[in-house]
C-alpha positions as CSV (number, residue, x, y, z in Angstrom):
1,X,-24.9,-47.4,-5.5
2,X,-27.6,-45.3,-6.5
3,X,-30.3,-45.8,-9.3
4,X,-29.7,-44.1,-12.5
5,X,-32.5,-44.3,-14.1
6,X,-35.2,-46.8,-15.0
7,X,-34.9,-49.0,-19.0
8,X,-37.2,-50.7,-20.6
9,X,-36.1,-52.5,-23.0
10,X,-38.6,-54.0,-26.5
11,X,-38.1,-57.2,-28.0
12,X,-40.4,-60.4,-29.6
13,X,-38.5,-62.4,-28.1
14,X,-36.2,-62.4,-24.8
15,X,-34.6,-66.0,-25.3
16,X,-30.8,-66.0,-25.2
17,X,-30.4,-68.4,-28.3
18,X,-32.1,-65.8,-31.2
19,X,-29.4,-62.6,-31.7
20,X,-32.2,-59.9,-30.5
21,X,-32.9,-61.8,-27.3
22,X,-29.3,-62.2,-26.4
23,X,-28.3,-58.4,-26.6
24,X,-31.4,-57.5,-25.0
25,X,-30.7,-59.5,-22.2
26,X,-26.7,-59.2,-22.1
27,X,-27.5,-55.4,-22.5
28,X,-29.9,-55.3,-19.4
29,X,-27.4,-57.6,-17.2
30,X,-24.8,-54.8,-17.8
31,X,-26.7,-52.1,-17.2
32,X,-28.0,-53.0,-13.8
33,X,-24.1,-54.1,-12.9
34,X,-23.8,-50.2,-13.5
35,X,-26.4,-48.9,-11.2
36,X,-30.0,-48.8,-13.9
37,X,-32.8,-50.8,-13.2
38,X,-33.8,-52.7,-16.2
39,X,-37.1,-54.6,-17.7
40,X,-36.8,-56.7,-20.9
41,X,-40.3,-57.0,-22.5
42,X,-40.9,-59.2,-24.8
43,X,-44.5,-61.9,-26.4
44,X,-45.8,-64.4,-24.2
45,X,-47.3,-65.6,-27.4
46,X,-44.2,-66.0,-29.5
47,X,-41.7,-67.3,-26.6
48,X,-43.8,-68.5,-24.0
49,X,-42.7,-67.6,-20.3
50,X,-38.8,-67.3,-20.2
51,X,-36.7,-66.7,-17.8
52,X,-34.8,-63.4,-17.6
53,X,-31.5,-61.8,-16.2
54,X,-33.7,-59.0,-15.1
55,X,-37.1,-58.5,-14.4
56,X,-39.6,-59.0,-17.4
57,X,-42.6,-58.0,-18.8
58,X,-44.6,-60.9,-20.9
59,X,-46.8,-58.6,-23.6
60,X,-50.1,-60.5,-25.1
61,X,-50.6,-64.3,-25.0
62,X,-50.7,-67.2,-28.2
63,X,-54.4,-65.8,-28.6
64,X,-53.2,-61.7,-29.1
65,X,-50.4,-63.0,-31.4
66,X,-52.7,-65.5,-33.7
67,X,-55.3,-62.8,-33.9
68,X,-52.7,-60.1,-35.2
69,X,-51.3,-62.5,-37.4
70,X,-54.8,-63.4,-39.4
71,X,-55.0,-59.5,-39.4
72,X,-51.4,-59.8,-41.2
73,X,-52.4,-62.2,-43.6
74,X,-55.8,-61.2,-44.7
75,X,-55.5,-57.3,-44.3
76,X,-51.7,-56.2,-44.1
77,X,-52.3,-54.6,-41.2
78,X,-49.1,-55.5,-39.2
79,X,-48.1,-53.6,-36.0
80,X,-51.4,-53.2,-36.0
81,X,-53.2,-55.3,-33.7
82,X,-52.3,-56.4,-30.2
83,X,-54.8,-53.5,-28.9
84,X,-55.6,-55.3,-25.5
85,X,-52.3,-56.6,-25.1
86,X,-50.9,-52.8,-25.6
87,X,-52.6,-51.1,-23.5
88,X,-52.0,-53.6,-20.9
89,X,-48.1,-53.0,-21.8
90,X,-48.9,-48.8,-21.7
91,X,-50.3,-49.4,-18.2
92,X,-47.6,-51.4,-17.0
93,X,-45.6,-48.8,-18.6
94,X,-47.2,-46.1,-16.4
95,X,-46.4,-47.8,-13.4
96,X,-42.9,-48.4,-14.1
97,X,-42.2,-44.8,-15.1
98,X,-38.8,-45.5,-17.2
99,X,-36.6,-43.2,-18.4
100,X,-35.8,-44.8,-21.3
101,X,-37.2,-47.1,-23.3
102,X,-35.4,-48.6,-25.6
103,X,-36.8,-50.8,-28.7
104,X,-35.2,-53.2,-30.9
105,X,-38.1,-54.9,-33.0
106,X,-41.6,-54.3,-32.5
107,X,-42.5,-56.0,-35.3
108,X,-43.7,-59.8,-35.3
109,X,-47.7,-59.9,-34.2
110,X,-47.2,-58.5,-30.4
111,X,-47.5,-54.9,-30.2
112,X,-49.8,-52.0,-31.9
113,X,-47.3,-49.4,-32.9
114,X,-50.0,-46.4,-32.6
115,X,-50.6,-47.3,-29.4
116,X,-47.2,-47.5,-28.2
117,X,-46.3,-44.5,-29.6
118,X,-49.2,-42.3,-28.6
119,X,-47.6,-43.0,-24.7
120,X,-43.9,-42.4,-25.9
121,X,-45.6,-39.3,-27.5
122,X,-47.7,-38.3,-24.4
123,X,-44.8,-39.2,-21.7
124,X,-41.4,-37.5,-21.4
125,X,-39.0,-41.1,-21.4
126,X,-36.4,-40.8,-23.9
127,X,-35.9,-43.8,-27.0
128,X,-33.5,-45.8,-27.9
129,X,-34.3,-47.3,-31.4
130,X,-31.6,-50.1,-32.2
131,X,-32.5,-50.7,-36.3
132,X,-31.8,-54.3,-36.8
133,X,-33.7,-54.6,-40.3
134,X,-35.8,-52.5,-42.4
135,X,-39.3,-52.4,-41.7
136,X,-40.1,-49.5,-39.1
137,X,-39.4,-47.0,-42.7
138,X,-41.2,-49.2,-45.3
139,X,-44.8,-50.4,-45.8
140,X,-44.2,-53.6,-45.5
141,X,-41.4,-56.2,-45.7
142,X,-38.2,-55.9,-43.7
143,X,-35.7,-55.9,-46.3
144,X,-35.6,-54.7,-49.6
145,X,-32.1,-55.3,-51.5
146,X,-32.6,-59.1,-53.1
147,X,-36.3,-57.3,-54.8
148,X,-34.1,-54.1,-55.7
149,X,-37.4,-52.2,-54.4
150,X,-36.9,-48.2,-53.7
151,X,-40.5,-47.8,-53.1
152,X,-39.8,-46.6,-49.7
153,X,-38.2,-43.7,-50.5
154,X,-41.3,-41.8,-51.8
155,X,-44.2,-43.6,-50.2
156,X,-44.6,-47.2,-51.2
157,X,-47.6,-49.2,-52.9
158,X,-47.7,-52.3,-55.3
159,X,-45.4,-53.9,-53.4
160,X,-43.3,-56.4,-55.3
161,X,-42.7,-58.4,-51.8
162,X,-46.5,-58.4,-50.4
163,X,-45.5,-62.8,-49.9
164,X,-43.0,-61.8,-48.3
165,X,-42.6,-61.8,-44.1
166,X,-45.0,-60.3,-43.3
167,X,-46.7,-62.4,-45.4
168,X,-50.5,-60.7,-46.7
169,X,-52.3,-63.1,-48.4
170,X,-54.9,-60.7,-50.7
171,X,-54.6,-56.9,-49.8
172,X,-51.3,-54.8,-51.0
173,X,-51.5,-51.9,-47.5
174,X,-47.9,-50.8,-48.1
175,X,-48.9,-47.9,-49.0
176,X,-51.5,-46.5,-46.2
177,X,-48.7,-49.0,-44.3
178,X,-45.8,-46.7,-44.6
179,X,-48.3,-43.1,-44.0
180,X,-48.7,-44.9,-40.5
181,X,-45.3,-45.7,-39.5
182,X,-44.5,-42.1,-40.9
183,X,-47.3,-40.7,-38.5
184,X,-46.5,-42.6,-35.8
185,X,-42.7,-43.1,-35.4
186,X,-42.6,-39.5,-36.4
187,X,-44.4,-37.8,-33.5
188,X,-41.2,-38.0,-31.0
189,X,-39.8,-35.1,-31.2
190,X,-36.3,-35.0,-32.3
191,X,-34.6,-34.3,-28.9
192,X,-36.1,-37.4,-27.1
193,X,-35.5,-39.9,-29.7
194,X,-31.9,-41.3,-30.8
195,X,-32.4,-44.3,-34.1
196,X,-29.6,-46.5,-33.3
197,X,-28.5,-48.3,-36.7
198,X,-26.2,-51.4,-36.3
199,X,-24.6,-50.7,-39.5
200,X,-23.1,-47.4,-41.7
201,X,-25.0,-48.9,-44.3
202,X,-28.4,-48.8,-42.3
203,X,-27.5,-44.9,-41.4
204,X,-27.2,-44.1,-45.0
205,X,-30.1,-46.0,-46.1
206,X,-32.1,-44.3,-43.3
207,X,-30.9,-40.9,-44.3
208,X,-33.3,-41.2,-47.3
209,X,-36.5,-42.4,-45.5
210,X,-38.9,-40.3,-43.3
211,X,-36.3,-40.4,-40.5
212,X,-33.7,-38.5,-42.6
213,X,-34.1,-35.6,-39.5
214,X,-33.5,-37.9,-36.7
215,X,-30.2,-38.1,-34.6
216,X,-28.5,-41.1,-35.6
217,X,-26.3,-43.0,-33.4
218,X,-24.3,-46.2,-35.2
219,X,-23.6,-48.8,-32.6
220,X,-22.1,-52.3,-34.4
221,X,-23.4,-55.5,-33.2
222,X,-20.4,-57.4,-31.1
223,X,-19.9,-60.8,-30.1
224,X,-18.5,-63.0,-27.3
225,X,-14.5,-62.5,-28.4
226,X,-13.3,-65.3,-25.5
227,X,-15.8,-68.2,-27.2
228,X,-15.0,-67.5,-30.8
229,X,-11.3,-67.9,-30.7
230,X,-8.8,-69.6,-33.1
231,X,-8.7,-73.3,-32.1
232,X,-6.4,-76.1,-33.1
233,X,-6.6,-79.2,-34.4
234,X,-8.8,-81.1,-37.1
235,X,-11.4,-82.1,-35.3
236,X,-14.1,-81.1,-37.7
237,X,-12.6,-82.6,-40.6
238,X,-12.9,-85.5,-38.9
239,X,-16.2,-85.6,-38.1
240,X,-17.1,-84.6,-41.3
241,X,-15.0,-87.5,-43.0
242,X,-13.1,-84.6,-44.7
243,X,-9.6,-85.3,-45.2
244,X,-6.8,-83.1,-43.7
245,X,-5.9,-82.2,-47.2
246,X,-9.2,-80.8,-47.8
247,X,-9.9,-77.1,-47.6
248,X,-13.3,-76.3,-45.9
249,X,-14.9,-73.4,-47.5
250,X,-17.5,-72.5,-44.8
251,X,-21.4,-71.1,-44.9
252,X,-23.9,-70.6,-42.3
253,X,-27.2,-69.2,-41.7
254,X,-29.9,-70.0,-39.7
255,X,-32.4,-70.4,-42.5
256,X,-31.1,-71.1,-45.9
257,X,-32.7,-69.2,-49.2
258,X,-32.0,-68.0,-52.1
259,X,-31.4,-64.5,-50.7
260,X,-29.1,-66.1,-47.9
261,X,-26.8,-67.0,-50.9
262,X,-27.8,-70.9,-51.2
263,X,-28.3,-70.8,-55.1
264,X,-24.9,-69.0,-55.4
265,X,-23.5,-72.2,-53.2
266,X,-24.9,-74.4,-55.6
267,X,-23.2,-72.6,-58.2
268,X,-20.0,-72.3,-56.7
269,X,-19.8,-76.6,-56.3
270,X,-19.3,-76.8,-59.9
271,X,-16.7,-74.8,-60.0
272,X,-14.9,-76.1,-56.8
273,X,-11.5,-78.4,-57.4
274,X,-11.1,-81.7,-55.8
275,X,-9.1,-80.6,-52.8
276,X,-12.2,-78.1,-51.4
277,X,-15.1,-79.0,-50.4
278,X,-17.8,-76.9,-49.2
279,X,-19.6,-77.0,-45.5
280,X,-23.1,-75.8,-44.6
281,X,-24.6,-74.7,-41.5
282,X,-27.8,-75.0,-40.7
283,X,-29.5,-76.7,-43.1
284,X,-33.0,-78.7,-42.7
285,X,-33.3,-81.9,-44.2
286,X,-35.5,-80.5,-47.2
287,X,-32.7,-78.3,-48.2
288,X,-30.2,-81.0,-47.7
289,X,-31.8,-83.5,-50.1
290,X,-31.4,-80.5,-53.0
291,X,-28.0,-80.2,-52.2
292,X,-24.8,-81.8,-54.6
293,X,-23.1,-84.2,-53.5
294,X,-20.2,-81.8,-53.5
295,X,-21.7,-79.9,-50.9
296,X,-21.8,-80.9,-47.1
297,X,-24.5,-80.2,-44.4
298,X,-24.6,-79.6,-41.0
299,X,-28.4,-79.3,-39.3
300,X,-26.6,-77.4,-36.4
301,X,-23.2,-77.9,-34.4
302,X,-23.8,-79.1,-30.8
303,X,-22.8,-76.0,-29.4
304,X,-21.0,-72.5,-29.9
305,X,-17.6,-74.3,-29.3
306,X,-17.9,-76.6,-32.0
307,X,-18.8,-73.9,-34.1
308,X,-16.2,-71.8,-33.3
309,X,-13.9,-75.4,-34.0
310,X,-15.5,-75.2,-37.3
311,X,-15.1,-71.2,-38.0
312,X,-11.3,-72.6,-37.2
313,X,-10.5,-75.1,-39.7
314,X,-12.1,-73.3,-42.9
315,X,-9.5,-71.8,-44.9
316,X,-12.2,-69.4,-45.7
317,X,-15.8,-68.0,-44.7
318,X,-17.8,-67.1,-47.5
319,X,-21.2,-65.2,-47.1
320,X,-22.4,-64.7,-50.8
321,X,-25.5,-62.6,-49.3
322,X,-28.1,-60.7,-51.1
323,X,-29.4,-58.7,-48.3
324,X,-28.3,-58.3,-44.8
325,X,-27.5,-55.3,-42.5
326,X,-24.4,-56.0,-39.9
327,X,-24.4,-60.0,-40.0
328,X,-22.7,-61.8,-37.1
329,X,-21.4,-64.3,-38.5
330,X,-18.5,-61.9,-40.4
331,X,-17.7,-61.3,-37.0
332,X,-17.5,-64.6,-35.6
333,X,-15.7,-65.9,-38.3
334,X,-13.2,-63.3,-38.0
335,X,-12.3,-63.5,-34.2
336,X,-11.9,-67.2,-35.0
337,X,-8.7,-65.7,-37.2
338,X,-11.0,-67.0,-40.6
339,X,-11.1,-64.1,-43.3
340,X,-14.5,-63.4,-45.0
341,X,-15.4,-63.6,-48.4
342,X,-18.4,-61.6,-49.0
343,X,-20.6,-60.2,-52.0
344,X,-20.9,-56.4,-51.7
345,X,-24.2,-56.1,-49.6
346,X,-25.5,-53.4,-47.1
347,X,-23.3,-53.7,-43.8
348,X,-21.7,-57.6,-44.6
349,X,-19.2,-55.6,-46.0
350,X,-18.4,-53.6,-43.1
351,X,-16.5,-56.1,-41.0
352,X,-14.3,-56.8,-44.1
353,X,-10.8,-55.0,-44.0
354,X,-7.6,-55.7,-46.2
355,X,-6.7,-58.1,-43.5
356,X,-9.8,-59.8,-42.8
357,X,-11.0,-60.9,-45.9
358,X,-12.2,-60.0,-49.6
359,X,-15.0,-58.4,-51.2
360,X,-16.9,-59.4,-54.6
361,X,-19.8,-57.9,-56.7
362,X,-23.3,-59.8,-55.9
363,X,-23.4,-62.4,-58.2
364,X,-19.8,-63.1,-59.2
365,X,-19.8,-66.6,-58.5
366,X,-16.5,-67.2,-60.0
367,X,-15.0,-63.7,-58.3
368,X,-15.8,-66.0,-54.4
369,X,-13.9,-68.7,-56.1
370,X,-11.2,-66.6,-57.3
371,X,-11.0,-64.5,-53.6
372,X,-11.3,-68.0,-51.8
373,X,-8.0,-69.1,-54.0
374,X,-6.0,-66.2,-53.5
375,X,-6.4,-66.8,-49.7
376,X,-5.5,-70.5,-50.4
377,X,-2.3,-69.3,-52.1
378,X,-1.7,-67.3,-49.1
379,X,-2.5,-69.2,-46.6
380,X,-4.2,-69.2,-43.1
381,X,-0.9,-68.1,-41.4
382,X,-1.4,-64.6,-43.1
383,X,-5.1,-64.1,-42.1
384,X,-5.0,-65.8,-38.1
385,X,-3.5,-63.3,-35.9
386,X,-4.1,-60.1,-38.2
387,X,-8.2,-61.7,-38.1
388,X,-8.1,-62.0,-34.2
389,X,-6.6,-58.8,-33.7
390,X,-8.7,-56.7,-35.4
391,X,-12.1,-58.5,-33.7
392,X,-10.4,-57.8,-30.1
393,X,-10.5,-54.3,-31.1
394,X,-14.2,-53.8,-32.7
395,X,-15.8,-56.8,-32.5
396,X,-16.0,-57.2,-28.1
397,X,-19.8,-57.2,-27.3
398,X,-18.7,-55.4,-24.1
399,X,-17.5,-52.7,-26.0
400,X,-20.7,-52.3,-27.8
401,X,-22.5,-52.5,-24.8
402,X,-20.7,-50.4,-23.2
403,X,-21.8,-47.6,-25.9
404,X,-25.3,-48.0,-24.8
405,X,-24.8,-47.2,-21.3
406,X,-22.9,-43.7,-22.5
407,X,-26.2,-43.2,-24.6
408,X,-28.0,-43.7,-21.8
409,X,-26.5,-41.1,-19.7
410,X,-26.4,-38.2,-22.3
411,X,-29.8,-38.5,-23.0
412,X,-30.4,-37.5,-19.3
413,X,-28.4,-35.3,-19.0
């Protein structure tokens, strides 16, 4: 089989358990099946050296990334440091000679955007930029929705989430931040870049930042359809000492916050009857000692099965979030034949069909309830095989996947 061209693909991290790091990698594995030659780069100094599907480039070292985070904190200067461990990247860049590179986050203390971009600029690859969150068209945080900030529409400054990831301690940048980015991300000319948004939502957003000219491309995030399955049994409510009475009405996140939906959690175990009882994934043990009584935690399930067990049993899954762009977990849920319950929030709502779940205003605490109930009075026989059908249709990772190699090949033509 011949080579059709040469990816590079930009990530913080590579490893297969964080969401980025798996479709990086499971993006790469297909697309050398299919005749490309791929490279997944990624920070030695956030993940350490991993092993890869493909061949790997390990940017910077604990040293680049600590320095680039006291230039965060102090000066709110992210993206901005890493100079060394960039041009090292640009010249191993050069030698490669790909075709396309093709970014996912470049933010978190690894790489300096300028720099980057001044080769993209200079060379003749094509880009691929997959928008996971918000921060490559604001001055500073990653999301905005929970603050109700619009600042990025005309320019930012004074920003309202300066404490927020990533965290500056004394100096407010978001302005001089977001000219930058503008400057920067900007210079590609239009026919060489394609922004890849995971979410309508995202797309629409976008259209009223600095990249409202660029060619959009939405490509939803998929998951692994033949793990998270409908499975039988109670085996969950057993290990949770829940009876088989009980209805499990099901959370999960892998870091628990107010804008994750955990005071609205709180809020809806008042109002819960004695035959429900809600479940939490991924809870630490500081979270867990604020928690009711009426509310049970899971650290993590030993593996993706159990999860997918859990996903099972729940008569519903609820995901009362405040900000979030395409979330997985809709998804997984879903294919598991689960309907979603879901406050009306960038993409989370995206997922959710007449058959597949409900939609409620953010905030309406008693409107989850009230959705959660009317499934109850349904019941799961209505949701199951309507859920799994629709995920077998647009939820298959391969499918999305599949959508990148086509991009691949039009942008060489």
């Amino acid at each position: 089989m011949s080579v059709k061209g040469r990816i590079v693909q930009i990530n913080p991290v590579v490893r297969t358990n964080t969401s980025t790091g798996r479709i990086m990698q499971e993006i790469g594995s297909l697309a050398e099946i299919n005749g490309w030659l791929n490279w997944c780069a990624y920070s030695k100094g956030r993940d350490g050296e991993r092993e890869c599907v493909t061949e790997s480039i390990a940017v910077g070292d604990r040293w680049s990334v600590a320095a680039h985070g006291v230039l965060t904190r102090l000066f709110d200067r992210h993206g901005l440091g890493s100079a060394g461990a960039t041009r090292k990247f640009v010249k191993r860049l050069k030698e490669i000679n790909p075709d396309i590179i093709h970014i996912h986050n470049i933010h978190g203390y690894f790489l300096n955007y300028p720099l980057l971009f001044e080769y993209l600029r200079e060379s003749d690859v094509k880009v691929v930029w997959t928008v996971h969150d918000c921060w490559l068209y604001t001055g500073h945080c990653y999301y905005y929705s929970a603050a109700g900030c619009d600042k990025w529409q005309a320019g930012c400054g004074d920003c309202p989430q300066r404490g927020a990831f990533p965290r500056s301690l004394f100096v407010d940048r978001s302005h001089r931040n977001f000219s930058d980015k503008k400057s920067a991300f900007m210079s590609i000319p239009r026919d060489r870049m394609v922004i890849v948004p995971v979410s309508e939502w995202m797309r629409e957003e976008m259209s009223k930042s600095f990249f409202r000219d660029s060619r959009f491309e939405v490509i939803h995030n998929g998951i692994d359809t033949s793990v998270f399955h409908p499975c039988e049994g109670l085996v969950m409510h057993r290990r949770l000492g829940v009876g088989a009475d009980k209805k499990i009405i099901l959370g999960l996140a892998s870091i628990w916050s107010k804008e994750k939906g955990l005071d609205d959690f709180i809020k809806l175990s008042r109002l819960i009857g004695p035959d429900e009882v809600i479940v939490l994934v991924g809870v630490d043990d500081k979270t867990a000692g604020q928690l009711p009584d009426t509310i049970r935690s899971i650290r993590r399930t030993e593996n993706i099965e159990m999860l997918a067990q859990l996903y099972s049993e729940a008569t519903a899954f609820v995901n009362p979030t405040w900000q979030d762009n395409y979330p997985t977990v809709n998804l997984e849920a879903i294919s598991c034949g689960t309907p979603v319950v879901t406050y009306n929030t960038g993409g989370s709502i995206e997922s959710v069909t007449d058959v597949t779940g409900k939609v409620v205003e953010q905030g309406d605490v008693a409107g989850l309830l009230a959705a959660v109930r009317e499934i109850e009075s349904l019941g799961a026989d209505c949701f199951r095989q309507p859920c799994r059908d629709y995920a077998l249709a647009n939820f298959r990772k391969e499918d999305r996947y599949r959508d990148y190699l086509r991009l691949y090949e039009n942008l060489l033509k």
